[in-house]
Structure formats: structure tokens, C-alpha cells
N, C-alpha and C positions, 0 to 999 in steps of 0.2 A: 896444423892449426895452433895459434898461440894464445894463452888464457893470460888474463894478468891477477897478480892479488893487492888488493889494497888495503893501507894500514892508516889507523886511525894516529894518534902522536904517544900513546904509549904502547905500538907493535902490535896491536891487536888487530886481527884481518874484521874487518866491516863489508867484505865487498870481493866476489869477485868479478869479473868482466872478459868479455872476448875480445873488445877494440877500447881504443883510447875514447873513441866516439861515446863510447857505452859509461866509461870514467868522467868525462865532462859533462855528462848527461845526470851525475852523481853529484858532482859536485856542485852543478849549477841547484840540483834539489837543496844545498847545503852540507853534503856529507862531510863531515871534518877529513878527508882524504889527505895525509900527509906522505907518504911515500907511497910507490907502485914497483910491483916486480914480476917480472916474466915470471908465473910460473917455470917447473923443472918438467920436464916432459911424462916422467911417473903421477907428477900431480894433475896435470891435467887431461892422461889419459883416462880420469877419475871423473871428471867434470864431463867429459862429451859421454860416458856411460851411464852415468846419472840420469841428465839432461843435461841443458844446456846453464851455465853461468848464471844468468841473469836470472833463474828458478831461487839462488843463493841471496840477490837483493829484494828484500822483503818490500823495499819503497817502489819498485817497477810496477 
């Protein structure tokens, strides 16, 4: 399973997400989303034991 994280324009994560579908979804709310990176496989073994990503965007 692949997470992605998104950064605002000064590297700041605002956001994570499980699909791109879930980033456009974000952005179309207005989120300043400037860059997006596959999370690293440690980081988002973190995410799916938590819950799920989208628990992370407070706007959902």
C-alpha cells in the first residue's frame, strides 16, 4: 500500500493521503499543496496502524 505526504511551500506536511484521487480532492478544497512524496515504507507502516491517512486531514 502506498501513502503520499504533502507539503505546503515552506516543507511543511499539511496532509497525508492514500491516492492522488484523495490529493486532488485536497486541493480542489484549496489546500496550498505544493509538492507530494511517496511516503518511505517505515513511514507508512505508521499510517495504516494508526488508522487510515485521511484520519491526518482535519478538512475531510
Amino acid at each position: 500500500m502506498t501513502f503520499y505526504s504533502c507539503f505546503d511551500g515552506q516543507g511543511k506536511v499539511i496532509a497525508r493521503c492514500q491516492t492522488y484521487q484523495d490529493i486532488q480532492v485536497l486541493r480542489r478544497m484549496g489546500r496550498p499543496i505544493v509538492e507530494v512524496r511517496e511516503m518511505k515504507n517505515e513511514e507508512a507502516v505508521v499510517c495504516s496502524l494508526t488508522s487510515s491517512p485521511s484520519d491526518f486531514n482535519l478538512d475531510y
